[in-house]
C-alpha positions as protocol buffer text, in pm:
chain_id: "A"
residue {
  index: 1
  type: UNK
  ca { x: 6984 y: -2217 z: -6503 }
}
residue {
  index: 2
  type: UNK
  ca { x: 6964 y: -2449 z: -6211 }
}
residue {
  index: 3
  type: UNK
  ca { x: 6776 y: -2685 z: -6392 }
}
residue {
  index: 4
  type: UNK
  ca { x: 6970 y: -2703 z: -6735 }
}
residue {
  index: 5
  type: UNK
  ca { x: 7350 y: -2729 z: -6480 }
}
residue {
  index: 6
  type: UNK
  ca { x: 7183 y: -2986 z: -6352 }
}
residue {
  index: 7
  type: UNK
  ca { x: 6969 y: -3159 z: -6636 }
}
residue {
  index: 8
  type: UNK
  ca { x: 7238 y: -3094 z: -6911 }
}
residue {
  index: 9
  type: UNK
  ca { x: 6939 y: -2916 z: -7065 }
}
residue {
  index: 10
  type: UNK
  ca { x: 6914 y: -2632 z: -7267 }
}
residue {
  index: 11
  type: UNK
  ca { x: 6570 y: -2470 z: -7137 }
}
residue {
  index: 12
  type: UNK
  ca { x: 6538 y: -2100 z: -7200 }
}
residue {
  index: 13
  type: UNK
  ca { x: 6338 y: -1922 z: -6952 }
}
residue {
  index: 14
  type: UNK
  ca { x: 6011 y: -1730 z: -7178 }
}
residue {
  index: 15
  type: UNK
  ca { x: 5756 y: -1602 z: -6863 }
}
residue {
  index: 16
  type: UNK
  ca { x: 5607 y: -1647 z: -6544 }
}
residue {
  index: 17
  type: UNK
  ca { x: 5242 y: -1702 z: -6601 }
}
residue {
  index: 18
  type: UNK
  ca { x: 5109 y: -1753 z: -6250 }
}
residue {
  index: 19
  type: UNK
  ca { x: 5290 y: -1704 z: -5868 }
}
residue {
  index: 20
  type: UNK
  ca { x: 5224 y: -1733 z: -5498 }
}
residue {
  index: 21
  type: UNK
  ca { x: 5479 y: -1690 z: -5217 }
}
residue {
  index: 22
  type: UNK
  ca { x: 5409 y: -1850 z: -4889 }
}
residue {
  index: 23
  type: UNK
  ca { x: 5619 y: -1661 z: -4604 }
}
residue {
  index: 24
  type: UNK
  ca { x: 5811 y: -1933 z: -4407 }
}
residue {
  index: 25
  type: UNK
  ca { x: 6148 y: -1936 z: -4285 }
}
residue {
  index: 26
  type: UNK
  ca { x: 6207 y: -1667 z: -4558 }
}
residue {
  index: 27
  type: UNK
  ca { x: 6014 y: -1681 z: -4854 }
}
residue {
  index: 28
  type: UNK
  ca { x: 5888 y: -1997 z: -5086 }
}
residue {
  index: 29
  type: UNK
  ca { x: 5815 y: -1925 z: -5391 }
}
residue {
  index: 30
  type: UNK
  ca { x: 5527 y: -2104 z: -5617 }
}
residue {
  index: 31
  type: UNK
  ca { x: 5600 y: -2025 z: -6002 }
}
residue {
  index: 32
  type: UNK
  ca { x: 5443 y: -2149 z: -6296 }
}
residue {
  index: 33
  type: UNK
  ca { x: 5656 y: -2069 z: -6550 }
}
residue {
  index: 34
  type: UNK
  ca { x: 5672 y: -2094 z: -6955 }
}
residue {
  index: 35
  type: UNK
  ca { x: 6008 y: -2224 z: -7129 }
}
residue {
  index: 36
  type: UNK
  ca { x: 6097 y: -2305 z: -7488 }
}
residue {
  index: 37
  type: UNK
  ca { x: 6324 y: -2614 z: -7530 }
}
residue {
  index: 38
  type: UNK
  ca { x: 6423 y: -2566 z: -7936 }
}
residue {
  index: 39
  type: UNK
  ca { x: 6186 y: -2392 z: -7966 }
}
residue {
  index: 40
  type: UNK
  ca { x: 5875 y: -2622 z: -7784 }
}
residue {
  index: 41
  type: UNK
  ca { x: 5735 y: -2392 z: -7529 }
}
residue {
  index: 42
  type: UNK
  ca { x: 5627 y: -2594 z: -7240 }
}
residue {
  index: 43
  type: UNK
  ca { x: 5484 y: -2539 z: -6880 }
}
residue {
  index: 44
  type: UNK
  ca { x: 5698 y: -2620 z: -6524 }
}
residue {
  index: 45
  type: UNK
  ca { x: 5587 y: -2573 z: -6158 }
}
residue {
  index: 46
  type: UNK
  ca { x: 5921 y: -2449 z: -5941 }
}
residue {
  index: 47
  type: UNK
  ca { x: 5905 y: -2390 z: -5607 }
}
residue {
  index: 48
  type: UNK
  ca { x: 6204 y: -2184 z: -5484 }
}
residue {
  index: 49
  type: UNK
  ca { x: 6304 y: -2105 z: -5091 }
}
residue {
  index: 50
  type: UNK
  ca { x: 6469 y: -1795 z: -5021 }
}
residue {
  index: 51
  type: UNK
  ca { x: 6631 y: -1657 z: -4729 }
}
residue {
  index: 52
  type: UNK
  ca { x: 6826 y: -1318 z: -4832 }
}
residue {
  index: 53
  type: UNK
  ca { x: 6976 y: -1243 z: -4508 }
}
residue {
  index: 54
  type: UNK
  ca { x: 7178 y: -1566 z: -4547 }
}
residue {
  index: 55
  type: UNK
  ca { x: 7243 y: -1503 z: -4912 }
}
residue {
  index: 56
  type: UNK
  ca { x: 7017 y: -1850 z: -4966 }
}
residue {
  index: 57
  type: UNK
  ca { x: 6808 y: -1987 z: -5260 }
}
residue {
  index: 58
  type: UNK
  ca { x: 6700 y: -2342 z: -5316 }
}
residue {
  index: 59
  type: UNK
  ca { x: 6529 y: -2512 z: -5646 }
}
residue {
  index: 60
  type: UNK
  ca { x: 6278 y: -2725 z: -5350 }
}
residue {
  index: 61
  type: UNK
  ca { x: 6069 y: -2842 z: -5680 }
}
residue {
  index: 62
  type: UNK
  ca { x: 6106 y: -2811 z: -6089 }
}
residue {
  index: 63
  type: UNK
  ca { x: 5909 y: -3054 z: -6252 }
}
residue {
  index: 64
  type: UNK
  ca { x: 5738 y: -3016 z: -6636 }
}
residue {
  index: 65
  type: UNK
  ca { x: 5345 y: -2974 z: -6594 }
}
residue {
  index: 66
  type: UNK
  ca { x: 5236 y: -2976 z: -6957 }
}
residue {
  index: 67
  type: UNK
  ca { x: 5268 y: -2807 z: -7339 }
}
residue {
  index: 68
  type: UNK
  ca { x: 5207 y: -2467 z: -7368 }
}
């Protein structure tokens, strides 16, 4: 959603396939994650930070790593 507000894009959000989480000053987040763009699945790396007790996230990374 991030991405696409901020893109005018119109990704839709299939699967994670892979994810790590590095504890830092709350949690990062590695994901490598599937979405369909009409219909073209593809492959993006997003890196998230989230701190919960602050009611925090950040997109740190979203970037397209290949075709599914």
């Amino acid at each position: 959603a991030h991405y696409n507000k901020n893109q005018g894009a119109a990704l839709e959000f299939t699967r994670v396939l892979k994810s790590k989480r590095q504890v830092v000053t709350g949690t990062l987040h590695d994901l490598i994650l599937e979405a369909a763009d009409a219909g073209k699945k593809s492959v993006y790396r997003a890196k998230v930070w989230v701190k919960p007790w602050e009611d925090f996230k950040s997109v740190v990374e979203f970037r397209l790593v290949g075709d599914s």
